[in-house]
C-alpha positions as CSV (number, residue, x, y, z in Angstrom):
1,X,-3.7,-25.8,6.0
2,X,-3.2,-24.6,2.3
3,X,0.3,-22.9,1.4
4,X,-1.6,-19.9,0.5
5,X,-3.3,-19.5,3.8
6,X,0.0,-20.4,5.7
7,X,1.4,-17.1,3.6
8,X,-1.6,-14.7,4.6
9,X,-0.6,-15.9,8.7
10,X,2.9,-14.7,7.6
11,X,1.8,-11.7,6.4
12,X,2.0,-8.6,9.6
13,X,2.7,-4.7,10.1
14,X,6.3,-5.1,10.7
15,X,7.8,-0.7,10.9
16,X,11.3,-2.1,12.1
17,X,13.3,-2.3,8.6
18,X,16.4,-1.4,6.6
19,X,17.9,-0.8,3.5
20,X,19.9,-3.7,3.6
21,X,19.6,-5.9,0.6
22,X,16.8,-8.6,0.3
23,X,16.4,-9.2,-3.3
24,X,17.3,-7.3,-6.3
25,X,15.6,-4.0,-7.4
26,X,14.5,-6.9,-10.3
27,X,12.8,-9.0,-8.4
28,X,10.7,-6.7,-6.2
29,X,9.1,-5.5,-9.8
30,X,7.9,-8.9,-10.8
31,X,6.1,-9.6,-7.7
32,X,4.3,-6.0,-8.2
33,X,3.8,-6.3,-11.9
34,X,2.6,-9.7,-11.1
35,X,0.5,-8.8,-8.8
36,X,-1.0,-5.8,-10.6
37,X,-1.6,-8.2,-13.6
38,X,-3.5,-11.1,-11.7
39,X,-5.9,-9.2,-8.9
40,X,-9.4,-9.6,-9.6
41,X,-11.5,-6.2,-10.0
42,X,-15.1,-5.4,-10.6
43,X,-16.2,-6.2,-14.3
44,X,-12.1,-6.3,-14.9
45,X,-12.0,-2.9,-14.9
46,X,-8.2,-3.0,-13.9
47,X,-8.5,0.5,-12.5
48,X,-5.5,0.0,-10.3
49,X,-2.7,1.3,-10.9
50,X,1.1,1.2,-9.0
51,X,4.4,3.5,-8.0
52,X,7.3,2.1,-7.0
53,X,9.8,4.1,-5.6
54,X,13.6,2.3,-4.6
55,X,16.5,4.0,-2.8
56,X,17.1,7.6,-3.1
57,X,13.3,8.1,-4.6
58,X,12.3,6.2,-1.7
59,X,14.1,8.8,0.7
60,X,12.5,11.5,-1.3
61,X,9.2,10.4,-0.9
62,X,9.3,10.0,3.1
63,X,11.3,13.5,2.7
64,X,8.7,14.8,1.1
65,X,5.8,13.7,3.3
66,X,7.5,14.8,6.3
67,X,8.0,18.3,4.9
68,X,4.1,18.1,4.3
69,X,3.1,17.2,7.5
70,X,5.5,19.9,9.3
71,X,2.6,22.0,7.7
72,X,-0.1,20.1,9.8
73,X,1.2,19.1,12.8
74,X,2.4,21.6,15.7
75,X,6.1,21.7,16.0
76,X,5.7,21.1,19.9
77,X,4.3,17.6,18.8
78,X,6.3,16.7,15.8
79,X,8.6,14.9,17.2
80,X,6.9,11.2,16.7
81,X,6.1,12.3,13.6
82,X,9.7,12.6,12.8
83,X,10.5,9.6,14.6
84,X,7.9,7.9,12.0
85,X,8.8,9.1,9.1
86,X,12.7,8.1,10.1
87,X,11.6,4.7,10.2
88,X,9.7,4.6,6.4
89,X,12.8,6.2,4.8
90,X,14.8,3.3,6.6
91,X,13.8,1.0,4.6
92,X,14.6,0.0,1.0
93,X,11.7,1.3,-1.2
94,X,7.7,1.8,-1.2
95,X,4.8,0.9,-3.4
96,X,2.1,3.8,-4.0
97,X,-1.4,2.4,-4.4
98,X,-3.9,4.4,-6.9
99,X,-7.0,4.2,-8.3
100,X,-7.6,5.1,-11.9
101,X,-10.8,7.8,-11.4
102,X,-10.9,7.9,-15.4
103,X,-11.8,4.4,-15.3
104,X,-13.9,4.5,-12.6
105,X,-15.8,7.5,-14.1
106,X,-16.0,5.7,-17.3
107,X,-18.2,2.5,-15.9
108,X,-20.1,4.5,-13.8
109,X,-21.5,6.3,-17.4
110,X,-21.4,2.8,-19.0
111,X,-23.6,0.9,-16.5
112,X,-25.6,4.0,-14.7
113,X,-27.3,1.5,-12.9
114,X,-24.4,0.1,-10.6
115,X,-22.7,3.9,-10.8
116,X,-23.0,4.5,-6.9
117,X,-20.9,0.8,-6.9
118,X,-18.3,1.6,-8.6
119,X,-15.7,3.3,-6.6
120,X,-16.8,1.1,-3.9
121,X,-15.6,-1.4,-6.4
122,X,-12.6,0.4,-7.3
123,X,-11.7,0.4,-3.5
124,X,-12.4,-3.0,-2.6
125,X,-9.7,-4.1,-5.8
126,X,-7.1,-1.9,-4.2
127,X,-7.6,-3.5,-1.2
128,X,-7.2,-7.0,-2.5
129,X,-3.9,-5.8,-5.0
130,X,-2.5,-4.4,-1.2
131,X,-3.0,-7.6,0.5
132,X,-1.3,-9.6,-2.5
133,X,1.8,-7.2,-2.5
134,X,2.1,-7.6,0.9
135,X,2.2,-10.9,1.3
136,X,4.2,-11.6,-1.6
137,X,6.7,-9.0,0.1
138,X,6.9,-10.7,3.3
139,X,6.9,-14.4,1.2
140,X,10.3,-13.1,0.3
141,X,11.5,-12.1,3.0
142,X,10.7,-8.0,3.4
143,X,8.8,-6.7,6.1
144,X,5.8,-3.6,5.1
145,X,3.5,-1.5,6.4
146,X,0.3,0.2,5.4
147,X,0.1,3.6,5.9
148,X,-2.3,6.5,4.4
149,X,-0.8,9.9,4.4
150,X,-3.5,10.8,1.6
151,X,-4.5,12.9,0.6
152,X,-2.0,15.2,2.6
153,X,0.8,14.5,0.1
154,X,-1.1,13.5,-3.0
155,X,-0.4,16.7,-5.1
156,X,3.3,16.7,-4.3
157,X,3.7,12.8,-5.3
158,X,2.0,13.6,-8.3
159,X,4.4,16.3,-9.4
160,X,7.5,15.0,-7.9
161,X,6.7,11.6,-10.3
162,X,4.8,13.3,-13.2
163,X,1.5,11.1,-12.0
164,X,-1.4,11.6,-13.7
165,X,-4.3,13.5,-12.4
166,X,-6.6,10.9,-12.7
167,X,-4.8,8.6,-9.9
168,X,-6.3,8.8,-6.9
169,X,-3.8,7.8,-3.9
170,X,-5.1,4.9,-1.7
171,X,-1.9,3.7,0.4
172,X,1.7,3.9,0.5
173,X,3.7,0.6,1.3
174,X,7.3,1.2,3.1
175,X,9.3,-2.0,2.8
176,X,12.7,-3.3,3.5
177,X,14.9,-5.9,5.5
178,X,13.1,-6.6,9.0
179,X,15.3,-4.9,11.7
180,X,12.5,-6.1,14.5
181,X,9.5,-9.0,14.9
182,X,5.8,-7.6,14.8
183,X,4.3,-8.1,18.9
184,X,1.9,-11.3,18.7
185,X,-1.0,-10.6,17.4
186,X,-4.4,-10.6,18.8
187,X,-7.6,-11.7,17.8
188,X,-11.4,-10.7,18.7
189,X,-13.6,-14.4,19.2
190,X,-14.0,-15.6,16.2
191,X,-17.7,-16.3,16.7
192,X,-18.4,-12.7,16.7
193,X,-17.0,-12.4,13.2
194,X,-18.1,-15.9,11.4
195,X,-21.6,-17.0,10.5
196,X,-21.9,-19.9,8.8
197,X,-25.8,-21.7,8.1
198,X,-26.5,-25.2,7.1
């Protein structure tokens, strides 16, 4: 098998990490600015756009998000909340994923005809962008999650980091030295999920 499929095998949930040192502050913005530069989007619209937040901004964020959610969740069941958001704000940093809605908005009056496409579009280049952070992160040694607390705490990230309005949050990305290993992983048959015709 290929290198690069080898490095999407890698690539797994892992929510034990730490703040512990992988490689520099440096080096964990090429691999997103990288990233952001080279993943394909519908009629290269590069609507995506990126947040990272390192140490103490990092805390703030998973500060702030469990702050939100005390307003959501019962305080007789907060408790793994808590516990969750602990384990985020152990780790090292986070990348925000966004969307661009300007740009979005601005194709879908451009070509009316695939307008209903678009943020389907839109989404589907996040997606990809996520997958190539990820697996770039774990190439090097980090260990990430996905996890979606938008829109919940979208209007506090975006005045907390002067975001603008037009960014719509699609993900959140904790990251940081692996503390644990991910449980094996399973798989439905493959023959339910792969066609192929001759």
């Amino acid at each position: 098998m290929s290198q690069f499929i080898d490095l999407l095998k890698n690539r797994r949930s892992v929510y034990g990490i730490s703040k512990e040192q992988v490689i520099s502050d440096e080096k964990i913005e090429e691999i997103v600015k990288e990233a952001v530069l080279h993943t394909p989007s519908a009629f290269n619209s590069q609507s995506s756009r990126v947040l990272v937040v390192l140490h103490e901004q990092h805390d703030k964020l998973w500060n702030l998000t469990k702050e939100t959610l005390k307003k959501v969740v019962p305080a007789e069941n907060f408790g793994p909340t808590a516990e969750k958001m602990a384990g985020f704000r152990a780790g090292s940093g986070t990348v925000l994923f966004f969307e661009d809605q300007a740009v979005v908005e601005g194709l879908q009056q451009q070509f009316a005809l695939y307008k209903d496409n678009f943020p389907i579009w839109s989404n589907q280049s996040n997606g990809m962008l996520q997958l190539v952070v990820w697996t770039a992160l774990e190439n090097e040694g980090l260990g990430a999650s996905l996890q979606h607390y938008n829109p919940l705490i979208d209007d506090a990230v975006k005045a907390e980091w002067n975001i603008p309005a037009s960014w719509k949050l699609m993900g959140q990305m904790p990251f940081g030295k692996p503390t644990a290993q991910p449980g094996e992983k399973q798989f439905a048959p493959i023959e339910t999920r792969l066609k192929v015709v001759k």
